[in-house]
Rosetta silent file (secondary structure, phi, psi, omega in degrees, C-alpha in Angstrom):
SEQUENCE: XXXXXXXXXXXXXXXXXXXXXXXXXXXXXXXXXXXXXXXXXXXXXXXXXXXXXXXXXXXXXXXXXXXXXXXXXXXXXXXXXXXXXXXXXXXXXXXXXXXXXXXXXXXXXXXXXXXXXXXXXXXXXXXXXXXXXXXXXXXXXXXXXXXXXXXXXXXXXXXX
SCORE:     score description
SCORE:     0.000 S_00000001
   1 L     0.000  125.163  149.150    0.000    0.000    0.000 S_00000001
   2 L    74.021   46.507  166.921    0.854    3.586   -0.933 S_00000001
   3 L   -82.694  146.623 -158.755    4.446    2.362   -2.332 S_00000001
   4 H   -97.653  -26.357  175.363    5.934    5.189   -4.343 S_00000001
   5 H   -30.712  -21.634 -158.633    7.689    3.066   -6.726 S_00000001
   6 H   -96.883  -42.233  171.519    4.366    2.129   -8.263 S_00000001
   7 L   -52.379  123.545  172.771    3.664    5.708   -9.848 S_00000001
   8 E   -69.201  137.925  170.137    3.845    6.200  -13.305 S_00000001
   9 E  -170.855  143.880 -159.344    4.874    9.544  -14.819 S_00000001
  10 L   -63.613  150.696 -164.678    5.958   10.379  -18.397 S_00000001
  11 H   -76.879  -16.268  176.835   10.050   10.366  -18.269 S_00000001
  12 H   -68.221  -40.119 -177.998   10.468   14.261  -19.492 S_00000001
  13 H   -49.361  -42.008  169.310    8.343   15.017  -16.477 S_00000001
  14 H   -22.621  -82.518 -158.327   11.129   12.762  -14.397 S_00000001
  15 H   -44.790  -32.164 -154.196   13.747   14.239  -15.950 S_00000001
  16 H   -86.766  -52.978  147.213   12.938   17.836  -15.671 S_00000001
  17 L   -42.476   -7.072  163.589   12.742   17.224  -11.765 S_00000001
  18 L   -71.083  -56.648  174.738   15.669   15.054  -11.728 S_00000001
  19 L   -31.599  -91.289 -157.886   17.646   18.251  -13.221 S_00000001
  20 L   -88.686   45.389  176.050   16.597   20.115   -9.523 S_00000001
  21 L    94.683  -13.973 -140.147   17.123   17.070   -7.234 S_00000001
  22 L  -110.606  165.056 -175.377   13.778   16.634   -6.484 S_00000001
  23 L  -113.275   73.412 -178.267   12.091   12.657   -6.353 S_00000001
  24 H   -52.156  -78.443 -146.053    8.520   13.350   -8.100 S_00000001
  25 H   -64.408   55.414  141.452    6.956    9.894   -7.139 S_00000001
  26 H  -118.928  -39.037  165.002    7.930   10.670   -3.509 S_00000001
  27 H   -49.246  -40.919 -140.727    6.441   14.656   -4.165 S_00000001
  28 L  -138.400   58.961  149.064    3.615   13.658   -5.322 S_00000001
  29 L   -57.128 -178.157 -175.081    2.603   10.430   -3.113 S_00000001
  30 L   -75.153  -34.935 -179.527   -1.088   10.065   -1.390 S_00000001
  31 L   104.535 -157.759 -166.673    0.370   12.133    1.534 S_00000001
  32 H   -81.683  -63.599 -176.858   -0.402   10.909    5.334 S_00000001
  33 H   -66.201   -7.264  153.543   -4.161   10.698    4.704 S_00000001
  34 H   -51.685  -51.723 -152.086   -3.752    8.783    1.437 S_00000001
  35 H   -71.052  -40.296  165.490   -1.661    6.829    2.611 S_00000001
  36 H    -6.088  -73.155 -158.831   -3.894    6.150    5.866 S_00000001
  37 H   -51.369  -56.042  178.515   -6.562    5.759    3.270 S_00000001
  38 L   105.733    9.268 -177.791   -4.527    2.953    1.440 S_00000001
  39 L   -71.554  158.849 -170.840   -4.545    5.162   -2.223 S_00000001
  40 E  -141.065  119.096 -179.711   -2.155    4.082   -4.385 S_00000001
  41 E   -96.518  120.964 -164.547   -1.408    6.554   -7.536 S_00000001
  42 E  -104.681  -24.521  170.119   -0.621    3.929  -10.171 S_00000001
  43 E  -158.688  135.840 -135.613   -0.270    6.727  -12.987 S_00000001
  44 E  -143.047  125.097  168.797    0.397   10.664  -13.063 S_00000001
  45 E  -173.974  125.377 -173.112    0.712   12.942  -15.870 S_00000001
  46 L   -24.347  -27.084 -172.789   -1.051   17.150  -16.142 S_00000001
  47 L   -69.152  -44.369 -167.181   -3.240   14.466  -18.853 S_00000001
  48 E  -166.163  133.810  169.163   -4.246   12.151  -17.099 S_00000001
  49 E  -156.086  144.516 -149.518   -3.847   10.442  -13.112 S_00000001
  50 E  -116.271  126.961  159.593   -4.988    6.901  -12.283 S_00000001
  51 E  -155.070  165.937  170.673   -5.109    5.709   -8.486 S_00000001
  52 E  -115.948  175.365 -178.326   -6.695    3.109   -6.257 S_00000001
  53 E  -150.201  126.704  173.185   -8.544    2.758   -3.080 S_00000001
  54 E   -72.108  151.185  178.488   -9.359   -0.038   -0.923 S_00000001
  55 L   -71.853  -62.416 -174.857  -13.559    0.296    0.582 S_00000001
  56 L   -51.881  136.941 -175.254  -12.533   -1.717    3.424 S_00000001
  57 L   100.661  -37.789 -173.657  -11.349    0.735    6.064 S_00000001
  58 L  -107.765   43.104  176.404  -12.990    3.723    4.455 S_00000001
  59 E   -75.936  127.604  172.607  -16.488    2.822    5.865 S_00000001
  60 L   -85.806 -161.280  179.323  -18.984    4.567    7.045 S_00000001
  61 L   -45.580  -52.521 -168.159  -21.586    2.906   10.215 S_00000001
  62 L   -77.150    3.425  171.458  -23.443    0.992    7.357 S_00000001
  63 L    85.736   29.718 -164.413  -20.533   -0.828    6.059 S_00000001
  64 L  -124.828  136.744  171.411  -20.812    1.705    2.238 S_00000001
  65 E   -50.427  120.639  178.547  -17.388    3.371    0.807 S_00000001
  66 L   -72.981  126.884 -162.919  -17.686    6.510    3.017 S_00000001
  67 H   -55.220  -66.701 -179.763  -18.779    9.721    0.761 S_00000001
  68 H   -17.828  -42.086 -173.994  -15.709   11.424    2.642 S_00000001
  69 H   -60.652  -44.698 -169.944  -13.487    8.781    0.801 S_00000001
  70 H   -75.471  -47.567  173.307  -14.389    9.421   -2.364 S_00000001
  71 H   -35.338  -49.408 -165.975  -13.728   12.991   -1.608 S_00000001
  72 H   -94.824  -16.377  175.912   -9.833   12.732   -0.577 S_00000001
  73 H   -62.744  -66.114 -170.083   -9.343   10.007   -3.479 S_00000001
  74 H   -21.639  -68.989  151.826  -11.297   12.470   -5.424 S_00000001
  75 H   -63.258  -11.819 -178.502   -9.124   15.251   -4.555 S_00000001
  76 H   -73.537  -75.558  151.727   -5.797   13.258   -3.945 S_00000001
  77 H    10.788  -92.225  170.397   -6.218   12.918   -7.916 S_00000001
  78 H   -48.552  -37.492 -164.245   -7.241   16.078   -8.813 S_00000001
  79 H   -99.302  -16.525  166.095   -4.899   18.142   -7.382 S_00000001
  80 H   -49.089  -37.235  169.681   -1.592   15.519   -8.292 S_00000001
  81 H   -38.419  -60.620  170.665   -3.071   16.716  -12.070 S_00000001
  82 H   -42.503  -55.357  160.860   -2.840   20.073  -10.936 S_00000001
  83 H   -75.490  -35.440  155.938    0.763   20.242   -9.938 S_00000001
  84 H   -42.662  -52.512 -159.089    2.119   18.202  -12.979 S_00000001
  85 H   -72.230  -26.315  159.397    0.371   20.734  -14.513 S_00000001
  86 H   -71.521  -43.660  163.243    1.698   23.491  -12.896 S_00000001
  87 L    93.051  162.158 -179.268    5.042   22.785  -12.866 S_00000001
  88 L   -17.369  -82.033 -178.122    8.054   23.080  -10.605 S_00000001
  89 L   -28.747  -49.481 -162.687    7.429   26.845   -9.793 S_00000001
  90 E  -103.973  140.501  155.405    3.648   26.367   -8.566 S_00000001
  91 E   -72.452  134.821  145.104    1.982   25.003   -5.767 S_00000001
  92 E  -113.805  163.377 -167.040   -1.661   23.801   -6.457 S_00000001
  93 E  -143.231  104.049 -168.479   -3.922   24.371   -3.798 S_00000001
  94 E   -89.247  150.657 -134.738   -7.902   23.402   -4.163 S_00000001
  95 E  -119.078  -11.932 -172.983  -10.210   25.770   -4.156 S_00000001
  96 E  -173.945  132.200  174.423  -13.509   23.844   -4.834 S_00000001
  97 E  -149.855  134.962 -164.546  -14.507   20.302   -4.765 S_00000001
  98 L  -132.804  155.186  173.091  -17.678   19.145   -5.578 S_00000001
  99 L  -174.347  138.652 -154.910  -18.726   15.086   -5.611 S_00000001
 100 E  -109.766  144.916  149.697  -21.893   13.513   -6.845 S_00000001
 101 E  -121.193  129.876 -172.263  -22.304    9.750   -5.419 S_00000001
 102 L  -119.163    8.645  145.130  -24.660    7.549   -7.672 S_00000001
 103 L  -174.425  169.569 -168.993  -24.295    4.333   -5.874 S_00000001
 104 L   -79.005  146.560  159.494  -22.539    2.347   -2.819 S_00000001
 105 L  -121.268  135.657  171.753  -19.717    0.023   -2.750 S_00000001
 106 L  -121.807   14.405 -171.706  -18.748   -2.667   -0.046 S_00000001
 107 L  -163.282 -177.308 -153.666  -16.144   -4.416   -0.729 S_00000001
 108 L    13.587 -127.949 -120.450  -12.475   -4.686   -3.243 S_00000001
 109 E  -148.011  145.918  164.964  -11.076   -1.296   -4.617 S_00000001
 110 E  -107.232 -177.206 -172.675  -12.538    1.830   -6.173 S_00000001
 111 E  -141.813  129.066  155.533  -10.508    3.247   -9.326 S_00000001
 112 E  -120.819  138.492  169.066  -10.443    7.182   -9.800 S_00000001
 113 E  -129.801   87.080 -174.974   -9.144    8.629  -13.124 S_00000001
 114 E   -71.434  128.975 -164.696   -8.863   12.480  -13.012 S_00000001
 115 E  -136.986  135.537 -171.482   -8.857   14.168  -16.678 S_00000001
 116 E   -68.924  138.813  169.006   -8.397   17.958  -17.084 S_00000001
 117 E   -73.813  -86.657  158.011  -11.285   20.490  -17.702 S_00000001
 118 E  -107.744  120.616  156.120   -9.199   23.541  -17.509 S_00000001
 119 E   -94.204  104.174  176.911   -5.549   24.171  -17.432 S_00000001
 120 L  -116.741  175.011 -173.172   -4.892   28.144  -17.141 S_00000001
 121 L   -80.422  -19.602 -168.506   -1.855   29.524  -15.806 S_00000001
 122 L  -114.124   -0.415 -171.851   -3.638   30.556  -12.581 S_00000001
 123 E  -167.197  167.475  175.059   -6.027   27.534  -11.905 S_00000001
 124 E  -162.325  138.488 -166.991   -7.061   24.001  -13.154 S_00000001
 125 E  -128.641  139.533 -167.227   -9.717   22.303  -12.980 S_00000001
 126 E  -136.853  143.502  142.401  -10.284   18.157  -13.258 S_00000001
 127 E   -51.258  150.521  171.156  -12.863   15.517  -13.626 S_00000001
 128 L  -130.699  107.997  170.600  -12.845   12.599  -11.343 S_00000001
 129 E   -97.637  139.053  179.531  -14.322    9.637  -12.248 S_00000001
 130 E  -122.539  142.209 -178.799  -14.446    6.961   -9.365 S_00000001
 131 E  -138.850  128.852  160.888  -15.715    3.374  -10.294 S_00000001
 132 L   -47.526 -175.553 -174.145  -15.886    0.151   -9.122 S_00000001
 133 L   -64.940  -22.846  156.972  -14.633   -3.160   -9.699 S_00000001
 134 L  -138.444   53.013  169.558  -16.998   -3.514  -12.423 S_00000001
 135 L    45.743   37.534  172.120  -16.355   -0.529  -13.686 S_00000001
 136 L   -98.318  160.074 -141.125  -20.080    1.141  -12.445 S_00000001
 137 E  -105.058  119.863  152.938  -19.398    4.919  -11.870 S_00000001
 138 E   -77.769  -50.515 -132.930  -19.265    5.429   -7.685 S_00000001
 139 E  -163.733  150.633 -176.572  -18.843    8.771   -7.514 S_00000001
 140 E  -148.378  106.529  171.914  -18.370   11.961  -10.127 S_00000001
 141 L  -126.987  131.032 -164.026  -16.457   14.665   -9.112 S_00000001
 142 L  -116.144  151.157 -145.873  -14.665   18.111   -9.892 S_00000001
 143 E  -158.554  128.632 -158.899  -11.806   19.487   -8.207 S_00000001
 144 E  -131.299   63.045 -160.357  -10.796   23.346   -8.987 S_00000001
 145 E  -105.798  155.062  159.103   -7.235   24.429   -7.426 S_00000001
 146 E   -67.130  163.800 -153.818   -4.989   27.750   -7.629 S_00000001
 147 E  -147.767  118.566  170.100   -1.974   27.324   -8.827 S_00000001
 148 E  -136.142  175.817 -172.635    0.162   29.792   -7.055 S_00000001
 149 E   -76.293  161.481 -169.955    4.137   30.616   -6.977 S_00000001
 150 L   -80.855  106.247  169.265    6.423   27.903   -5.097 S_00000001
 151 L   -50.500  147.893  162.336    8.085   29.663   -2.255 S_00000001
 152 L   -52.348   69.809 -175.216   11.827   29.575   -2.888 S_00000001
 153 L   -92.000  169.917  173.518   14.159   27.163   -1.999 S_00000001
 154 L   -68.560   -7.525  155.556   17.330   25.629   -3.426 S_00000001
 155 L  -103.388    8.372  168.417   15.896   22.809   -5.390 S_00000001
 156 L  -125.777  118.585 -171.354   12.963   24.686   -7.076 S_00000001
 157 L   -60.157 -165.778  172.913   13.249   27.483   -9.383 S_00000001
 158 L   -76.665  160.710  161.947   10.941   30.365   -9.517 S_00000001
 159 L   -56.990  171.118  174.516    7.656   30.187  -11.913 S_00000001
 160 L   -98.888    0.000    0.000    8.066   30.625  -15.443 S_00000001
């Protein structure tokens, strides 16, 4: 669970973060409540980012994939989009999340696949689709973050 080795990202994206030092699949992991969570990002690119989620754990009282869940996959997603898309220089930071749930799950893995809306220079915005194991639609969601400058440090330049 939540190994970083298992994220996918296109190799110029690597490289261009290799140049200042920096370990993208370790940046851009589930984070403590992912990993909590058990998400797993299996593939990351501004285009497109793929992750999983186990149900079990993320329950509510009635033994149903907790709406909450879907939320931080939802957003765990969305906003990994966001910072590929942003690039070195920018932080994203979301600004609006919205999530639809059209039916329950109780048991194996959800799937989310987050696909860009909008990319602007100042914001981005992503679909989330989350689906089950047989590929019926859990959850539908949109995820809207700012994309602001990167404070400065010695391995990240300034925005472009």
């Amino acid at each position: 669970m939540g190994e970083q080795n298992q994220v996918k990202f296109p190799q110029e994206v690597l490289d261009e973060y290799a140049d200042y030092g920096i370990d993208l699949p370790a940046l851009f992991s589930a984070g403590h409540l992912g990993t909590r969570m058990g998400i797993e990002i299996r593939e990351a690119s501004a285009d497109r980012v793929v992750g999983v989620m186990p149900v079990e754990g993320n329950t509510q009282p009635y033994g149903l994939l907790h709406g909450g869940a879907s939320a931080v996959l939802a957003e765990t997603l969305g906003s990994v989009g966001a910072m590929l898309h942003g690039g070195i220089g920018r932080l994203a930071v979301g600004v609006d999340l919205n999530c639809t749930h059209h039916r329950s799950a109780r048991s194996g893995f959800v799937t989310g696949v987050a696909t860009p809306v909008h990319r602007g220079r100042t914001t981005a915005t992503y679909d989330i689709v989350i689906s089950d194991e047989q590929d019926r639609r859990v959850c539908s969601a949109r995820l809207t973050c700012l994309l602001k400058e990167a404070p400065l440090t010695d391995a990240a330049p300034p925005a472009a």
